[in-house]
C-alpha positions as CSV (number, residue, x, y, z in Angstrom):
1,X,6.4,-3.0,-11.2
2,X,6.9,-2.3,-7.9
3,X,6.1,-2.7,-4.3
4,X,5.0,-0.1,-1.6
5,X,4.3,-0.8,2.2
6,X,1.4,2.0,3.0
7,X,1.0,2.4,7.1
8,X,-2.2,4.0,8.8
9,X,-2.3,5.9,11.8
10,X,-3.8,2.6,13.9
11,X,-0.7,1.1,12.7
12,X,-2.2,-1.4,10.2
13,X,0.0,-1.8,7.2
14,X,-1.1,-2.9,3.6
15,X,0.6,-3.1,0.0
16,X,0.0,-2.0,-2.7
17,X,1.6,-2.2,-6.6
18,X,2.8,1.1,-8.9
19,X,4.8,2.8,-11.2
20,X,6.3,5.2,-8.6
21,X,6.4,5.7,-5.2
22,X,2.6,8.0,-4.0
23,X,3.1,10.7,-2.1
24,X,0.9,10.2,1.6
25,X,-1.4,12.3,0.3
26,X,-2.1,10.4,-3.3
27,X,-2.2,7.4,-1.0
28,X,-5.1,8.9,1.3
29,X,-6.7,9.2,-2.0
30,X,-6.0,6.0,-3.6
31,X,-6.8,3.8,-0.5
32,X,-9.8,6.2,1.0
33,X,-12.1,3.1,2.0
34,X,-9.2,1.7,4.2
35,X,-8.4,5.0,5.4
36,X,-12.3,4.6,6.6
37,X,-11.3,2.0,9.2
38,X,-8.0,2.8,9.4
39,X,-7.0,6.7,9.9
40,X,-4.9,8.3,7.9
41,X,-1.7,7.5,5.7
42,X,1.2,8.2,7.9
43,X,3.9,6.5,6.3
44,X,4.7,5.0,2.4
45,X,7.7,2.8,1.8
46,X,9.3,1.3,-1.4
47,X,9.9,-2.6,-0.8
48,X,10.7,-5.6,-3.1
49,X,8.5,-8.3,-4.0
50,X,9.8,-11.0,-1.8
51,X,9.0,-8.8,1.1
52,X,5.5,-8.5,-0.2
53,X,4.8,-11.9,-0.4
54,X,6.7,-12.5,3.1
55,X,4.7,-10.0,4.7
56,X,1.4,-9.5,3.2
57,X,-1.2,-12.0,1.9
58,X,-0.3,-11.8,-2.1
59,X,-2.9,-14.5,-3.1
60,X,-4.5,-12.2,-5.6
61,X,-1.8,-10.2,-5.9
62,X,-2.5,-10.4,-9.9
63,X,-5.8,-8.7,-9.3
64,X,-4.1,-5.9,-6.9
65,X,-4.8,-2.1,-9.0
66,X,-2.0,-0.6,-9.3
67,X,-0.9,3.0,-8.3
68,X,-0.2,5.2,-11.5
């Protein structure tokens, strides 16, 4: 599995699980209700799953879909 940092236009950041890394666009798509309150994708970034759980909150990070 891995790990992807997605960043909004307003700067929030969230991750997210997949098989590959999305393009922006397939991750406009895949997290549309955060776009919602967040703008756009702007940026997508492979990371490793200790920065995950250093940076995000992974508590139900079992439950996370993941990005095909």
């Amino acid at each position: 599995m891995k790990y992807f940092e997605v960043e909004f236009t307003n700067g929030y950041s969230i991750c997210c699980k997949g098989v590959r890394v999305p393009s922006i666009e397939e991750a406009d798509v895949f997290f549309a209700a955060d776009a919602k309150e967040n703008g756009m994708v702007v940026l997508v970034l492979e990371t490793d799953l200790d920065d995950a759980i250093k940076f995000f909150d992974t508590e139900n990070i079992d439950s996370w879909p993941v990005f095909n």
